[in-house]
C-alpha positions in Angstrom: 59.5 25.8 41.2 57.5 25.9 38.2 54.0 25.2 38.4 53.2 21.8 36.8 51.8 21.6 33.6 47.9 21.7 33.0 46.5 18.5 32.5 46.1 17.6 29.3 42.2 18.5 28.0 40.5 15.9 26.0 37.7 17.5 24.2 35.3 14.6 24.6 34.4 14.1 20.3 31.2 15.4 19.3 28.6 13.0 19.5 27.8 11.3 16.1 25.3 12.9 14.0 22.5 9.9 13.0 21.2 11.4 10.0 18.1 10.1 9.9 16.8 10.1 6.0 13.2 10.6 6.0 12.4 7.6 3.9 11.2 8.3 0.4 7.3 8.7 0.0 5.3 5.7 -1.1 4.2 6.3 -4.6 1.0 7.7 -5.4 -1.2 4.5 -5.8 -4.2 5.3 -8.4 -6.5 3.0 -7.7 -7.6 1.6 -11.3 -11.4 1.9 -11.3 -13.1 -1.1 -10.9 -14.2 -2.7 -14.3 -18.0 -1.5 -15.1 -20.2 -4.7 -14.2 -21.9 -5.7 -17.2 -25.3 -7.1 -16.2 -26.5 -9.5 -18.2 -30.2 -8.9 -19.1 -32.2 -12.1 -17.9 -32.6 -14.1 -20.8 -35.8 -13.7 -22.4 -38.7 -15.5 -21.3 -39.7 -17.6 -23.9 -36.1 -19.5 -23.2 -38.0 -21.4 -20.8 -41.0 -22.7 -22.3 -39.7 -23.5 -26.2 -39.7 -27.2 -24.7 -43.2 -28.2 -24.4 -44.5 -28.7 -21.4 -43.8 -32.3 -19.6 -47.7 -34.2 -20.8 -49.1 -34.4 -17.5 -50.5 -37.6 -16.4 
């Protein structure tokens, strides 16, 4: 009698490759400087008194 036949081998398939793509790095972010701050001088004094004075009762 001849020996049976080997069983059939399944090669069990490789197991899926997850290519994981690094994602893509953020772009650079340049922080615009922030805008100079102007301070207005105090207006000048005099501003204040170039009414006259309320007459006082």
């Amino acid at each position: 009698k001849s020996p049976p036949p080997p069983p059939p081998v399944y090669k069990s398939p490789p197991p899926p490759v997850y290519k994981y793509k690094s994602p893509p790095p953020p772009p650079p972010v340049y922080k615009s400087p922030p805008p100079p701050v102007y301070k207005s001088p105090p207006p000048p004094y005099h501003y204040y008194y170039t009414s006259p004075p309320p007459p006082h009762y």
